[in-house]
N, C-alpha and C positions, 0 to 999 in steps of 0.2 A: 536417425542418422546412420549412416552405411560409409563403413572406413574398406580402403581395399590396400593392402599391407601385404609384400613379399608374397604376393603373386592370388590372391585367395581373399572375396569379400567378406568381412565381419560386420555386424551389429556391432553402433559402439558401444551397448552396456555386456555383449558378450566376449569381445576382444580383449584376450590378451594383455595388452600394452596397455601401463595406466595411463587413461586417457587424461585427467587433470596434469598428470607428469608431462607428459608429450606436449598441450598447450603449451605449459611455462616454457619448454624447451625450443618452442618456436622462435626466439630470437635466433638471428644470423640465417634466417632457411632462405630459399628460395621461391618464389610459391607464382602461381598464377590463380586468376579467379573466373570463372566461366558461368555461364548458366546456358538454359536450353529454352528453346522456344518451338511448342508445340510439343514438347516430348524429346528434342534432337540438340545436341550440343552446337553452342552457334561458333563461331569462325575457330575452330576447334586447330587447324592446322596452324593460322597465324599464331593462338595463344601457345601450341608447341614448340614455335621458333623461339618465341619471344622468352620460352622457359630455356632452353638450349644456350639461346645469345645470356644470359645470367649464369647460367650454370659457366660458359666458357671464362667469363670472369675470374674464377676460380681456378682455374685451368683443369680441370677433373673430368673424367670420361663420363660421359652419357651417354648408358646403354640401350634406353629404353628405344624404340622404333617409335615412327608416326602412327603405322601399323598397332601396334602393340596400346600404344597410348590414346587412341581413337577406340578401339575394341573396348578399354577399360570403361571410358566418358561411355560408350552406347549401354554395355553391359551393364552399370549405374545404374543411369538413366531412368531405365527399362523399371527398375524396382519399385518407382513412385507414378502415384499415378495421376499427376501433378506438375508442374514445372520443379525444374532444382536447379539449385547452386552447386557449383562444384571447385572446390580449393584444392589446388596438387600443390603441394610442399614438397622442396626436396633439402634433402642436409648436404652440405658440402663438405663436412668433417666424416659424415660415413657412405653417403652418394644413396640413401634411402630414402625412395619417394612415397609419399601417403594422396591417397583420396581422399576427400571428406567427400561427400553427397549428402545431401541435406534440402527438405521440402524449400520452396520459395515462392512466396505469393507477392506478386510485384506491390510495391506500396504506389497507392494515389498521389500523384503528386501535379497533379492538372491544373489543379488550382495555383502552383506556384510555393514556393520556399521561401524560407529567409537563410542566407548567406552572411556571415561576416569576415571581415578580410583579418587574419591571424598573428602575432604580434610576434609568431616564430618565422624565423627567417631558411627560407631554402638551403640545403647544405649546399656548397658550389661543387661544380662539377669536379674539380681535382680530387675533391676529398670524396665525394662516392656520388659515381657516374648516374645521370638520371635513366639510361638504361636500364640501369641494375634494379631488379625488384627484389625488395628483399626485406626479410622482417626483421622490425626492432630498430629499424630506422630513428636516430632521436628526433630529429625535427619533425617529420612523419605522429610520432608519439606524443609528440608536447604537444604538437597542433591539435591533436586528436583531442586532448583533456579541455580543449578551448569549448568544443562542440556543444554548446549548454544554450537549448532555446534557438538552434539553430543547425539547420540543415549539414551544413562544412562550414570549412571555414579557410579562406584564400589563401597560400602562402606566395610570398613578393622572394624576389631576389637579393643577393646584399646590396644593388645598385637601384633599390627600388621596384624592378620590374613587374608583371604579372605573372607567377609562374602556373600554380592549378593548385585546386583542394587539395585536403587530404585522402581521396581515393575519388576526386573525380579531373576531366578539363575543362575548360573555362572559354566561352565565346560569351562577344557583344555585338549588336546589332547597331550599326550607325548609319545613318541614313539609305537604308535599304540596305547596307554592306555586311559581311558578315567578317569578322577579326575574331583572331584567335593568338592566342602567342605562339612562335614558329618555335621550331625545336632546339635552337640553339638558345635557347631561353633559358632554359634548364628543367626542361620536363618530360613527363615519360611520354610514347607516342602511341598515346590512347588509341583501342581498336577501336572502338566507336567513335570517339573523334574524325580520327579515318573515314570513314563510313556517313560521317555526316557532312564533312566537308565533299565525299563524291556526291552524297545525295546533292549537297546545295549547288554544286557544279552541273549537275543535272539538271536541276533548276531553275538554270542561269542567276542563283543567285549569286553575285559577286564574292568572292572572297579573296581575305589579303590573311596571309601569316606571316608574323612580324615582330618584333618585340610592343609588349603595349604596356604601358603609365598607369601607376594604379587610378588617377586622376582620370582616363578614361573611360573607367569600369563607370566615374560617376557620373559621366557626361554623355554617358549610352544610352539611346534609345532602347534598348533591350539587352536581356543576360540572361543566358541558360548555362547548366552544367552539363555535360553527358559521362558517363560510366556505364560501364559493362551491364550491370543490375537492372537499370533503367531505362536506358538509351537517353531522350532529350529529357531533363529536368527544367522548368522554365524560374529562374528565379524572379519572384515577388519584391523581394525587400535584403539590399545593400548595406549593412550596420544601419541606418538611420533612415535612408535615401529608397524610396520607393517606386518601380516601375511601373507598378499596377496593381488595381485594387477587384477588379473581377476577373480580367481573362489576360495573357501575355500576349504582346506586342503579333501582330500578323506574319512576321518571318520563323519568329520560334513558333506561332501556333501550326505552320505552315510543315517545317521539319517534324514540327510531333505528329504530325497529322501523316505525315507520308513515310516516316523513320524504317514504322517496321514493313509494310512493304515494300520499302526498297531493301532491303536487307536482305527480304527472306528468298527474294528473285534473284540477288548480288549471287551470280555461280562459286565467286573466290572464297566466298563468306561459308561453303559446302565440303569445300574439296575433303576428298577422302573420307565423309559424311556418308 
C-alpha cells in the first residue's frame, strides 16, 4: 500500500501517521474511489469534481489543482505493476487530503451475484444530500453489516422507492428497456452509471430514468449493478427471486461485453490523463 500525505509518497508500514489511528478517524471525511485501467487513472477529472462538489458542502477552500491531483493518481499509479484502487479522502475539519493506492485485481463476477434489498432505509435528501460522499454515513453503515452471503444489498427510500447499493447503482432490463432510478430518487450519480447509460444510448438501447418500485426490480427481466471497481456486475439472484442460472439476460451480457471498450475510447473519460 502507497499513502501520499502533505505532498511526499510513503509506504504504509513506513509512514509516519498511525495508520490504524487515521482508519478510525475516517468518519465525516470526504473521499472518492478510483481505479486504473491499463495502468491509467479512469475518468480521473469527473472523480475531481465530484470530490470539490463535497468538499463545497462544507464551505472550505480547496487548494488542490486538477493539475496537481492528476500528477498525484499517475505518479501512484506508476509504483504497481498492476491495476490499482485509489481512495482520496479529504478532512473537512483540517482540509488534509491522503491517497491510498493499493494493488486491485478485478473480482469475477460474470457468472452473476446475489443482491438482497436492505431493510435500512435511504437517509432523505434534507438530512444529508445524496451528493455528498462521505464517510460514516449511518444508513450507508448499517446497510453495509446486512452484506452477509451476498454481493450489496439495495436501499429503498422512505416512500418505498429504489434507491442503489451500498457502493454501487441499480438497473433493470424490461422488455428490452433499460430503467434505472433518476436522480431525484435520492442517489449519487454514479460515473459508471454515467457511462453505461451513454454506452446503451449508443446502442439504441432504450433507456428511461425515473423513479422505480421496489416490485419492479422483481418483475424484471434482467438486473445488473455497476460501480466504479467493476463496471457492469449482472445480478443472478434478488432475496429469493432468480434471473438466471448460467449466463445474464442478453442486454446486460451485451453492456458487459462492450462496457470497457466504450469507456476506454470515451475522450471525456481521459481528459487531462
Amino acid at each position: 500500500m502507497l499513502i501520499w500525505w502533505r505532498g511526499k509518497f510513503q509506504r504504509a508500514d513506513e509512514i509516519s501517521l498511525d495508520f490504524s489511528l487515521f482508519e478510525k478517524s475516517l468518519q465525516g471525511a470526504v473521499y472518492e474511489t478510483l481505479r486504473t485501467y491499463n495502468g491509467i487513472p479512469f475518468a480521473a477529472y469527473k472523480h475531481y469534481s465530484r470530490l470539490k462538489r463535497s468538499v463545497d458542502f462544507f464551505k472550505i477552500p480547496f487548494s488542490l489543482s486538477f493539475d496537481e491531483f492528476s500528477e498525484v493518481l499517475k505518479t501512484g499509479a506508476q509504483e504497481f505493476k498492476q491495476e490499482v484502487r485509489i481512495k482520496v479522502y479529504l478532512f473537512p475539519d483540517s482540509g488534509e487530503i491522503f491517497f491510498v493506492f493499493s494493488p486491485f485485481n478485478v473480482p469475477d463476477v460474470e457468472s452473476g451475484v446475489d443482491v438482497k434489498i436492505s431493510s435500512v432505509r435511504r437517509i432523505p435528501d434534507l438530512s444529508t444530500p445524496p451528493a455528498l460522499k462521505i464517510t460514516g454515513r449511518t444508513d450507508i453503515v448499517l446497510a453495509r453489516r446486512e452484506i452477509v452471503d451476498c454481493y450489496d444489498v439495495i436501499l429503498l427510500g422512505l416512500n418505498g422507492q429504489v434507491c442503489e447499493g451500498s457502493f454501487s447503482n441499480v438497473f433493470l432490463v424490461k422488455e428490452g428497456k433499460l430503467v434505472t432510478p433518476s436522480l431525484d430518487s435520492g442517489i449519487l450519480d454514479g460515473i459508471t452509471r454515467e457511462n453505461v447509460i451513454k454506452l446503451a444510448k449508443s446502442l439504441e438501447i432504450p433507456v428511461e430514468e425515473r423513479v422505480v418500485w421496489v416490485w419492479e426490480l422483481f418483475e424484471a427481466d434482467e438486473m445488473f449493478l455497476t460501480h466504479t471497481s467493476v463496471g457492469v456486475v449482472p445480478v443472478r439472484r434478488l432475496n429469493e427471486h432468480l434471473f438466471f442460472e448460467e449466463e445474464p439476460g442478453p442486454v446486460t451480457a451485451t453492456l458487459m461485453e462492450n462496457f470497457e471498450p466504450f469507456i476506454l475510447n470515451l475522450e471525456e473519460n481521459w481528459v487531462g490523463i
